[in-house]
Steps between C-alpha positions, in 0.01 A plus 500: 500500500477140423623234686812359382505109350793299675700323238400124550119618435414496100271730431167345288202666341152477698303205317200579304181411678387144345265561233192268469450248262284563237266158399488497143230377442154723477241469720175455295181626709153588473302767692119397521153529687180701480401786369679863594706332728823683390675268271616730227584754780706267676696415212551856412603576807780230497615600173506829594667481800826196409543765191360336250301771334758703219485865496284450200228326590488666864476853289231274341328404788473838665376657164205257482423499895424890448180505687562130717752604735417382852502715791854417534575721177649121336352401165307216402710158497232303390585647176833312455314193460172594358578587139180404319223785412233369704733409765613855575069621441399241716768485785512123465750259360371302219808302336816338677810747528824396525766766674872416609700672781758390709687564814873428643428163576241398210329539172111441476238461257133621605171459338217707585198333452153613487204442863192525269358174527443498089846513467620188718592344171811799507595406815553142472711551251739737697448245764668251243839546523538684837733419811265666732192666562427866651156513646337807535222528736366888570535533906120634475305236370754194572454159309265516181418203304676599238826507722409137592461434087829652434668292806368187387601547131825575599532200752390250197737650290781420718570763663578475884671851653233738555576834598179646662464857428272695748464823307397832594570473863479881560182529418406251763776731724693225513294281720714204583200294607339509142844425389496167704127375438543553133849287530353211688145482289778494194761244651173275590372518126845388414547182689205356319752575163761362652721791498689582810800740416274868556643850585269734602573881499316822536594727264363801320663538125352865470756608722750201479453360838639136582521468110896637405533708866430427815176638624550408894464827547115509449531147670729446765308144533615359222882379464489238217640602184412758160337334190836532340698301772290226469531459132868548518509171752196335297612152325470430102328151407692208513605354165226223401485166633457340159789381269549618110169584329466664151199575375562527111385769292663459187728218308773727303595326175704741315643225294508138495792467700371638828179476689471682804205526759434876633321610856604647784624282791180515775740225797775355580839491256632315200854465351601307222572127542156497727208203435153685448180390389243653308140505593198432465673215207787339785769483260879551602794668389794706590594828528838581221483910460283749691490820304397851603504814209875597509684204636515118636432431872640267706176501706187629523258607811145586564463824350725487179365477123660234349489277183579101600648299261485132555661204429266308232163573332255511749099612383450812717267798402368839736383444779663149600744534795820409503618378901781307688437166513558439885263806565178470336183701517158328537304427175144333516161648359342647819668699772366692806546897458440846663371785286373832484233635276586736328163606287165611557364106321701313768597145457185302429539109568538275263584754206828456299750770500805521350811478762824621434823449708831627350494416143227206570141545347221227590201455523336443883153436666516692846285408750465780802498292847540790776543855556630697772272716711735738564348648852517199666796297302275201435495309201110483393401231203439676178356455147619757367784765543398900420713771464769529784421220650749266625479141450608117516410320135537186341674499205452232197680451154466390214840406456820434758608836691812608607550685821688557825347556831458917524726438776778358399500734172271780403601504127364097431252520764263847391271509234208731327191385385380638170125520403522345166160760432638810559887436523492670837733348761208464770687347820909417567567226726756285636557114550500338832541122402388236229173312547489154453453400131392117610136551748274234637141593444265261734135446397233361653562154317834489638703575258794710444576710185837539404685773248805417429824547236433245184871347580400458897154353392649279219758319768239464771228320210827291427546354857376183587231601762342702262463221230347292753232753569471718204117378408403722817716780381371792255767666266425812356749673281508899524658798424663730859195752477248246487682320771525855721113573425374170621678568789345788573185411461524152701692704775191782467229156641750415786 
């Protein structure tokens, strides 16, 4: 018999536990290291266990793992990502694929990229756009130099949460004491990248342990969290640093009463009524209308395909930027880069290439200055970069470049370079800062070479001192490449 409720007591339903809030927006990773190390199972195994797999493809899946099955009787995950032919011959992963699954607190967006070291170009561009990296390392043979590749690529393209992966931990029965060596060697390699936020976890994705489920019961010694817990707490890249930028890749003239300039927003915001300026030419104007297919915007963010209209006839053609004028990126014809090479050829100095940034095409000199030696993180001088290698150049134009700091904004601070041969793209890089377009050159007579902008040079042969002393003074008149190339070869006798 129940209890009976006195008559001043109201009577209320139980509450509803408090559901979680869901972040809405997707987590964008990469899974990446050597060879065999369990990437495509791991992924597999995560879409297979948060339910991401439909009825149809897992009938798929256990049709074509007829023969794989594992001694645990489960079929072959690697075959949700690995849809190519020679993929599924091979047992390697070849091309980037992209999967989506989510849980109760989070979507995500995973690209599986390929540990053959002929395929690094794949991975840096998974790398690209990810939030985070999942390193695999097999718990048998620990940290490969390809790991270390894949680390460092992912480190200069921005990204700093690491999740360190120590895979196939039972077949080392779960020895905690590989676990840790493998951890510190890792966390050591890292510093020298300058990446601090790592979690380290054993795991096995065979059988799903540490990856969606706990596996503290094969190891009782480790209490940090699953694979999945730390992407549900992992953070999405802050919103760049830059202001508006537009890189323009088409001027709409459907009649002679508009004129509209179409690209996608790559920073900041715009409404109308804002000052920009358009680049590399300087001119001003202001926004009026910002159009988008089906409708008028009141504003526009990095991200969104839009068509500006402005406010008077301005000259602007593809491949000209259009930016907030109280946020500017850095133009000049050389800038300091990072890069990795992509082709068998290399980067050979002093070669021209064609370099293309967003809609941007120009011509550039590149000039290889370092490369990494990846075993023991030093920067080693270099003539010329070969296939996979990582390296500092110098890069010189013919004409003014446009570009942000990789930094501060990945879409106006990357770039490919295109042999202008083969049309292959042999290396992508990114900007880390503009070089000095004005450098002093001394010889052994004492005297000083100077490169500068006509307008710049034309005030400073207008000034008084340099009246007074122009008979000692030798003016010669030249175009930015011949400028850049005796630059390089003065700087090549210093």
């Amino acid at each position: 018999m129940s209890a009976a409720i006195p008559a001043n007591v109201v009577a209320v339903p139980a509450a509803e536990p408090l559901k979680a809030v869901r972040d809405s927006r997707p987590l964008r990773l990469i899974t990446c290291g050597s060879v065999d190390d369990g990437k495509s199972t791991l992924i597999g195994r995560l879409l297979w266990d948060t339910k991401a797999v439909k009825e149809d493809q897992a009938a798929a899946l256990r049709r074509d793992s007829t023969g794989k099955q594992n001694d645990l009787g489960l079929p072959d995950f690697a075959l949700l990502l690995d849809g190519l032919q020679a993929e599924r011959e091979q047992g390697i992963t070849i091309d980037v694929a992209y999967r989506y699954f989510s849980t109760d607190k989070r979507s995500f967006i995973v690209a599986d990229t390929p540990g053959h070291e002929q395929y690094t170009r794949n991975m840096a561009t998974g790398a690209s756009t990810a939030d985070l990296a999942v390193l695999l390392v097999d718990a048998r043979a620990g940290i490969l130099e390809q790991t270390r590749r894949h680390a460092t690529i992912a480190s200069l393209l921005g990204i700093k949460q690491f999740v360190l992966a120590v895979n196939k931990i039972d077949l080392t029965n779960y020895d905690r004491a590989g676990f840790d060596k493998i951890t510190h060697e890792f966390k050591e390699f890292a510093l020298s990248l300058g990446v601090k936020q790592i979690t380290a976890i054993p795991m096995s994705a065979l059988k799903g342990e540490n990856v969606v489920y706990s596996g503290q019961a094969a190891m009782p010694w480790y209490n940090g969290p699953t694979l999945v817990e730390t992407l549900e707490h992992a953070t999405v890249r802050s919103g760049q640093s830059t202001g508006f930028r537009l890189s323009v890749q088409r001027v709409s003239r459907p009649g002679e009463s508009f004129r509209g300039y179409q690209g996608t927003v790559a920073g900041g915001s715009v409404k109308p009524g804002d000052s920009v300026m358009i680049l590399p030419s300087g001119m001003v104007a202001n926004v009026t209308k910002i159009v988008t297919f089906d409708l008028v915007r009141n504003a526009a963010v990095a991200g969104d395909a839009i068509t500006l209209v402005l406010d008077r006839q301005v000259d602007v053609a593809r491949g000209d930027m259009i930016v907030s004028i109280d946020s500017q990126p850095q133009t000049g014809l050389s800038f300091d880069a990072q890069v990795v090479a992509l082709q068998p050829e290399g980067i050979e100095a002093g070669k021209r290439y064609w370099l293309k940034s967003g809609s941007r095409r120009q011509r550039v000199q590149v000039e290889p200055v370092s490369q990494l030696e990846l075993k023991s993180g030093t920067w080693n001088s270099a003539q010329r970069l070969y296939m996979n290698a990582i390296g500092k150049v110098r890069l010189v134009f013919d004409e003014a470049a446009i570009f942000d700091p990789y930094e501060q904004n990945r879409a106006t601070g990357s770039f490919i370079l295109i042999d202008p041969e083969t049309n292959n793209t042999i290396a992508g890089g990114m900007v880390t800062g503009k070089r000095a377009d004005v450098s002093g050159l001394h010889g052994n007579d004492a005297r000083v070479i100077l490169s500068l902008p006509a307008d710049l040079a034309e005030q400073i042969m207008a000034s008084e001192l340099f009246a007074k002393r122009s008979h000692e003074a030798e003016v010669r008149r030249m175009t930015a490449s011949e400028a850049a190339e005796l630059w390089s070869s003065a700087a090549s006798d210093i």
